[in-house]
C-alpha positions as CSV (number, residue, x, y, z in Angstrom):
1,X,-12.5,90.8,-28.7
2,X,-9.9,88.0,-29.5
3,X,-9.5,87.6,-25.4
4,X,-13.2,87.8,-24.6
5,X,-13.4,85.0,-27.2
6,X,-11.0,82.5,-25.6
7,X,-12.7,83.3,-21.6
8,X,-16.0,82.5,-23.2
9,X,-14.2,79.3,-24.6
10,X,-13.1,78.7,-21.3
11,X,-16.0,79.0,-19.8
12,X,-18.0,76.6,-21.8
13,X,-14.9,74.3,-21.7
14,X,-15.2,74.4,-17.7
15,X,-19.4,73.5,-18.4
16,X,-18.7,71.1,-20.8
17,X,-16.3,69.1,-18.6
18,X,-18.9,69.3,-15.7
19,X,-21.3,67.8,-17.8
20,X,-18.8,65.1,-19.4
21,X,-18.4,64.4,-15.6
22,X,-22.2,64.1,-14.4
23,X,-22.8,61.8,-17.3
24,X,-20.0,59.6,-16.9
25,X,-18.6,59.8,-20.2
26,X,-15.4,61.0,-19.5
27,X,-13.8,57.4,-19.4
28,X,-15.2,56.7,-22.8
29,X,-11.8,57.8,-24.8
30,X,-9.2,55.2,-23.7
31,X,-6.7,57.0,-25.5
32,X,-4.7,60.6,-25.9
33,X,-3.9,61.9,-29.1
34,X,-3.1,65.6,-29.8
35,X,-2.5,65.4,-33.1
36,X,-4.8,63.3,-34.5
37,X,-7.3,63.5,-32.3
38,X,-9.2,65.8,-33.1
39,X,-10.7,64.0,-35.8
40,X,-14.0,61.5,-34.6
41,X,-14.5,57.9,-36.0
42,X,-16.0,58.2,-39.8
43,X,-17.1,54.8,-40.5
44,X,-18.5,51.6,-38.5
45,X,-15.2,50.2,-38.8
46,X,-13.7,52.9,-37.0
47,X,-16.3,53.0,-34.4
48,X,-15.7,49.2,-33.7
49,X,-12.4,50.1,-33.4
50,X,-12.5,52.5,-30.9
51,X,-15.2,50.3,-28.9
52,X,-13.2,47.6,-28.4
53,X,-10.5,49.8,-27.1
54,X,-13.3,51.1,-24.4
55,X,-14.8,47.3,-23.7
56,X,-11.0,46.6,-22.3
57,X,-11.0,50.3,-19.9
58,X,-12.2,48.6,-16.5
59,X,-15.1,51.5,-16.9
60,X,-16.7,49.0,-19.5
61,X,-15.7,45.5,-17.6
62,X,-16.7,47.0,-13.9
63,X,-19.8,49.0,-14.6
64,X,-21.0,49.2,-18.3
65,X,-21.0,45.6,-19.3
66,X,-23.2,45.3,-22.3
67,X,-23.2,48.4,-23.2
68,X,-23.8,48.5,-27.1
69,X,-22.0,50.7,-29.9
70,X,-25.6,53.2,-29.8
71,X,-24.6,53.5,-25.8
72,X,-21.0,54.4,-26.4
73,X,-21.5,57.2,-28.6
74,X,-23.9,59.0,-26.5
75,X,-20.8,58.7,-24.0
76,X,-18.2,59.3,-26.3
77,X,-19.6,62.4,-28.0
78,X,-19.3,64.4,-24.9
79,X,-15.8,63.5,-24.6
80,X,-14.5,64.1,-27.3
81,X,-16.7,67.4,-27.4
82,X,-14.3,68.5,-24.3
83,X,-11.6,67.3,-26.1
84,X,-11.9,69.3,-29.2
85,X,-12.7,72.2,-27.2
86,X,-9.6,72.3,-25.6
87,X,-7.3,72.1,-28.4
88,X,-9.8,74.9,-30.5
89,X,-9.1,77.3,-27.4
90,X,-5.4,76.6,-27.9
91,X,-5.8,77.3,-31.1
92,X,-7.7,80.6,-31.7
93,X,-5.3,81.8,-28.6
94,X,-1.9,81.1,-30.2
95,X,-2.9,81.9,-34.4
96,X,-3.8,85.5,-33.2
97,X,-1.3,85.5,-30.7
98,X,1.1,85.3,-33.2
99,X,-0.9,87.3,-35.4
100,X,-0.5,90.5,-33.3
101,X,3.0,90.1,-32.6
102,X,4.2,90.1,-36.0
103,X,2.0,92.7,-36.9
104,X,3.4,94.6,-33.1
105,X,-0.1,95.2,-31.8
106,X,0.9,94.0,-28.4
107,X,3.2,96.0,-25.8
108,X,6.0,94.5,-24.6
109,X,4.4,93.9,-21.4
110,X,1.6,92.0,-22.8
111,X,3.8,89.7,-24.4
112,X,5.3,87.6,-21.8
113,X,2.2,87.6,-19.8
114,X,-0.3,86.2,-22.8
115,X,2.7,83.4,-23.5
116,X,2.4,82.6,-19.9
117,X,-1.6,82.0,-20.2
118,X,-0.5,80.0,-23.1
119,X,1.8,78.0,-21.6
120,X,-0.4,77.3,-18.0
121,X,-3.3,76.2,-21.3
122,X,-0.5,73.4,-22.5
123,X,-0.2,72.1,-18.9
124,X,-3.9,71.9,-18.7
125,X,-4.3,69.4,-21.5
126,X,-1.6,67.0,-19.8
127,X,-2.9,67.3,-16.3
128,X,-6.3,66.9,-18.1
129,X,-4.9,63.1,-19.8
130,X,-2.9,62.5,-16.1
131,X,-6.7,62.8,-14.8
132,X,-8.4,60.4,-17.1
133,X,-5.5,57.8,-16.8
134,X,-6.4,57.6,-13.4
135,X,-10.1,55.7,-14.4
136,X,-8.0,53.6,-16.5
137,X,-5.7,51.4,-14.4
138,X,-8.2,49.4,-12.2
139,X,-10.8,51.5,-10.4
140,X,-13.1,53.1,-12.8
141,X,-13.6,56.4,-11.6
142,X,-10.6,59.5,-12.0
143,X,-9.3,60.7,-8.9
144,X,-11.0,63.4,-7.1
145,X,-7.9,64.7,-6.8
146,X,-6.7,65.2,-10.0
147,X,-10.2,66.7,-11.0
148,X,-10.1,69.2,-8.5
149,X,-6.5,69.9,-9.9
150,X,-7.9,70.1,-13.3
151,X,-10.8,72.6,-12.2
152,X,-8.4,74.4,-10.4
153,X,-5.8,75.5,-12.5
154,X,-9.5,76.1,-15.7
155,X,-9.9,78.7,-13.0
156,X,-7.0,80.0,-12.6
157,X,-6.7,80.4,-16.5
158,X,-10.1,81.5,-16.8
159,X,-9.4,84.0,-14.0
160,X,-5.5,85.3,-15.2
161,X,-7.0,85.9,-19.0
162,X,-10.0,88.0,-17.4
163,X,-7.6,90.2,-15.3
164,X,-5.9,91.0,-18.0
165,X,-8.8,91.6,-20.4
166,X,-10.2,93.9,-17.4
167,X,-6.8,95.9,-17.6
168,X,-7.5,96.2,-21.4
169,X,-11.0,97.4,-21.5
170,X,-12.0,98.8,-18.2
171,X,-10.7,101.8,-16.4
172,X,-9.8,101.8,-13.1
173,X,-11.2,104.9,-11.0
174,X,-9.1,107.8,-10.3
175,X,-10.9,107.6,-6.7
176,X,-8.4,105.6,-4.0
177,X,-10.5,102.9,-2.0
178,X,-10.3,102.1,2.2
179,X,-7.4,98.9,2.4
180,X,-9.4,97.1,4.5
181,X,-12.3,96.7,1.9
182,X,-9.6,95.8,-0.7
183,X,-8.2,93.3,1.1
184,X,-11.6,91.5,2.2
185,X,-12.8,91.6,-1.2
186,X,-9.5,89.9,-2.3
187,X,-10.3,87.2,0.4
188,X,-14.2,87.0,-1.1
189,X,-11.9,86.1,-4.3
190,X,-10.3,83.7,-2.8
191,X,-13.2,82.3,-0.3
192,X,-15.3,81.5,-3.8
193,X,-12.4,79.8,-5.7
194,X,-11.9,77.4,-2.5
195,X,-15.8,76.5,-2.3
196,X,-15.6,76.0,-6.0
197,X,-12.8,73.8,-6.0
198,X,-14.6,71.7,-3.0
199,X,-17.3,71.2,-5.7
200,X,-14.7,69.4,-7.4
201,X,-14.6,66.6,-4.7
202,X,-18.0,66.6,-4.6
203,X,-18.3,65.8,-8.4
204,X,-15.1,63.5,-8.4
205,X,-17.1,61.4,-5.4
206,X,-20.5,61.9,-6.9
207,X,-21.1,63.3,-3.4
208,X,-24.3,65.3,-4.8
209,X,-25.9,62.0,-5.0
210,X,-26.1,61.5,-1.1
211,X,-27.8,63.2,1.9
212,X,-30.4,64.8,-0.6
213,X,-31.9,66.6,2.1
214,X,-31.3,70.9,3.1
215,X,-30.4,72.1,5.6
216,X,-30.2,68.4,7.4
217,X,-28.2,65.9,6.3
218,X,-30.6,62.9,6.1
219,X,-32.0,63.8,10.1
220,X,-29.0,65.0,11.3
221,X,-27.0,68.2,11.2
222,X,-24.1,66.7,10.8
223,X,-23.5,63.8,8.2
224,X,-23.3,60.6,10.1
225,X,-20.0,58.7,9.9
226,X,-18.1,61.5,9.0
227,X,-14.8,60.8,10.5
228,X,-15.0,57.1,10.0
229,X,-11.5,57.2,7.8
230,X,-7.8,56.8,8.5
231,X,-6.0,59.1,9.5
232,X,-8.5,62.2,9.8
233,X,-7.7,63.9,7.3
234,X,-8.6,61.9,4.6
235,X,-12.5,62.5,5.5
236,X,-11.9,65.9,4.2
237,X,-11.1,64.6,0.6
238,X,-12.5,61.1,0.3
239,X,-15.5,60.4,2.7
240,X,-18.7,61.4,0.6
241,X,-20.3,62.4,3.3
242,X,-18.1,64.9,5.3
243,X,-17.1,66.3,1.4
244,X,-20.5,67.1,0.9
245,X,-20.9,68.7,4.3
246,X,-17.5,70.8,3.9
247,X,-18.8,72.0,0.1
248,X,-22.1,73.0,2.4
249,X,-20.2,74.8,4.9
250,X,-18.2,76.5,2.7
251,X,-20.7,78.0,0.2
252,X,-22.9,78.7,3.3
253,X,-20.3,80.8,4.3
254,X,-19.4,82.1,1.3
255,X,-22.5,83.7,1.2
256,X,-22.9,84.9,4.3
257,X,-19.6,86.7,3.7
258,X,-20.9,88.1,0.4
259,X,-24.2,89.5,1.9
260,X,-21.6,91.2,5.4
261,X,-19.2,92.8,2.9
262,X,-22.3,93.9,0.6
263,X,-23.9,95.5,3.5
264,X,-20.5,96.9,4.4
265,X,-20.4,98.4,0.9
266,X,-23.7,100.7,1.2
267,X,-22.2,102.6,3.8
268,X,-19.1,103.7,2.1
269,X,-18.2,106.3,-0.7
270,X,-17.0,104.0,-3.5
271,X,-16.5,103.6,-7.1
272,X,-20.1,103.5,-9.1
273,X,-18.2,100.3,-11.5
274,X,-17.3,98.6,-7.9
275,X,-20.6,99.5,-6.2
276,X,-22.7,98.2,-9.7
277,X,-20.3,95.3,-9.8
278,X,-20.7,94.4,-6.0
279,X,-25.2,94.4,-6.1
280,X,-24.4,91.8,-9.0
281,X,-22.1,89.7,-7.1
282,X,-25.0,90.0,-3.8
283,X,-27.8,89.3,-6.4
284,X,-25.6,86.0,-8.2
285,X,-25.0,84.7,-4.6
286,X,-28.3,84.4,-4.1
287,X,-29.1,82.6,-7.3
288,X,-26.3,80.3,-6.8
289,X,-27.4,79.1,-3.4
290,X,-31.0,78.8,-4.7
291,X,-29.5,76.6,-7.4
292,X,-27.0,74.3,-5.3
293,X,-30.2,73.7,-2.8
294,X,-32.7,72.5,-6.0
295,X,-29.6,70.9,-7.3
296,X,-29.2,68.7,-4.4
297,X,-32.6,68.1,-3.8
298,X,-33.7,66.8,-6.8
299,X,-30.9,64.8,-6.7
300,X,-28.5,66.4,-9.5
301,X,-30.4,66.5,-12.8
302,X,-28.1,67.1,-15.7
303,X,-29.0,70.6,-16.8
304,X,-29.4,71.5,-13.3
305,X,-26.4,70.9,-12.0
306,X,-24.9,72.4,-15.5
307,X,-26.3,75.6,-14.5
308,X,-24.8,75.5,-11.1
309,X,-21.4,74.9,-12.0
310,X,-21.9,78.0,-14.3
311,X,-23.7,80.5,-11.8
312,X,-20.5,79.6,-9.7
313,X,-18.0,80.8,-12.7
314,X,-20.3,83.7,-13.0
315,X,-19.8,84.1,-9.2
316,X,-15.9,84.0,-9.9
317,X,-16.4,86.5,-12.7
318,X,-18.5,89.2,-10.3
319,X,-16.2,89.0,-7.8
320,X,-13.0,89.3,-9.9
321,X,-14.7,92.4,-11.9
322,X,-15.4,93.9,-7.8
323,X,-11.5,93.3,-7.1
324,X,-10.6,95.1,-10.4
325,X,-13.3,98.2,-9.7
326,X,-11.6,98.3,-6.2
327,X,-8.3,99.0,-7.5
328,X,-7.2,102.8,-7.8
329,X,-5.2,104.0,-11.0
330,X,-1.7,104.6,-9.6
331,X,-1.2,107.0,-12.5
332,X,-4.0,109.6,-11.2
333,X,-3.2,109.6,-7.6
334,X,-1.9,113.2,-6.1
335,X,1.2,113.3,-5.6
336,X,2.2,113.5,-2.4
């Protein structure tokens, strides 16, 4: 229960910092404090203060000049929503962590591998800060980069905790299961954490926002000046355009890959948890493409977009729970 707690955390942590993102209010806390700040403004005066901090961020000067106190809250909230969030997670992990090794309700195996979770949470929160500073210096917008870094290692986290809780709750089956479909549903794995973490360029360049058109992009099939930056590379990671056509490409054939290796499924003798587990996955791909298509098209609403993100962690979840359903129990194979 305690670990299904903190994934669910997670997972409305990894929505609430897509949503921070899409309304541009993640620039609205100028300042990092993990002690004591946790704690919100409580008076006018406080809130002035904490304006005038924001009116010198070149967020405020560069794109938000005028904005009134009533304008900055309905920013800040958000942010320090996230923020709060984060250090709750860290603490209803470590109190019961601690909890259950004093009172030895955790193997010795389980130890070292929950401190690591812990640990890999800790570097979150700085790499989330070492993303913000980047809106603060003189462009007012964080790096893509670090964003994607920051959605990256959420996932990772997210994805770690789950194994484990799988291993605590779930059995595996007794019956062994063909390499091959092991291994390509280890690469599905992988194949939907890359598309998801292009979807973090696509946010950190607000590269939803252009070529609102499926499948074409604007009349064309590929996105016009797509290669326009030096050296090449850099189109991969910093032209709106070709990052919008590479998060296309990739959960195009993401799902395509989903739909082979489900069809590939029905014809073989497999666990009923994997075989349950794998029509979910087949049934979530098709939501999630339906939802990144009316996402882009009516040119990212809010809760649209929201719903995305979390059809793709839901996606993540599915195919992680197929992995797990795939993997025999070592301890009830024959001998041989």
């Amino acid at each position: 229960m305690w670990l299904t707690i903190c994934c669910a955390m997670i997972f409305a942590m990894v929505i609430l910092g897509g949503v921070t993102r899409l309304t541009d209010s993640g620039l609205s806390m100028v300042e990092w404090d993990p002690i004591f700040g946790a704690v919100p403004p409580l008076s006018q005066q406080d809130w002035e203060t904490v304006f005038a901090k924001y009116r010198q961020s070149p967020e405020y000067q560069k794109i938000n000049v005028g904005m009134d106190l009533a304008g900055f809250k309905s920013i800040y909230w958000f942010e320090f929503s996230h923020r709060v969030l984060g250090r709750s997670i860290g603490t209803v992990f470590l109190l019961p962590f601690l909890y259950f090794i004093w009172r030895r309700k955790l193997t010795p195996k389980l130890i070292p591998k929950l401190a690591f979770a812990f640990v890999l949470g800790g570097l979150q929160g700085l790499l989330g800060w070492y993303m913000v500073k980047s809106g603060l210096v003189d462009k007012p917008d964080v790096s893509q980069y670090r964003l994607t870094a920051h959605l990256g290692l959420a996932l990772v986290i997210y994805a770690y905790l789950l194994w484990i809780l799988f291993g605590l709750i779930l059995k595996k089956s007794a019956q062994a299961t063909p390499v091959t479909t092991r291994w390509v549903a280890g690469f599905l794995l992988a194949l939907i954490a890359i598309t998801i973490s292009s979807g973090g360029f696509v946010a950190g360049l607000k590269a939803g926002h252009a070529y609102n058109t499926f499948p074409l992009m604007g009349d064309q099939w590929l996105p016009p000046a797509g290669w326009m930056l030096e050296p090449g590379w850099r189109n991969l990671f910093e032209n709106i355009a070709t990052v919008q056509f590479v998060h296309r490409v990739l959960a195009t054939t993401t799902f395509l890959a989903i739909l082979v290796f489900w069809l590939k499924l029905l014809r073989q003798t497999l666990p009923r948890p994997a075989v349950t587990a794998a029509h979910l996955l087949m049934l979530m791909a098709v939501a999630q493409v339906g939802l990144g298509i009316s996402t882009l098209l009516l040119l990212v609403p809010v809760p649209l977009a929201a719903t995305h993100q979390a059809g793709a962690l839901v996606l993540l979840t599915l195919a992680l729970l197929v992995n797990y359903h795939l993997q025999a129990d070592e301890t009830k194979k024959s001998p041989v």
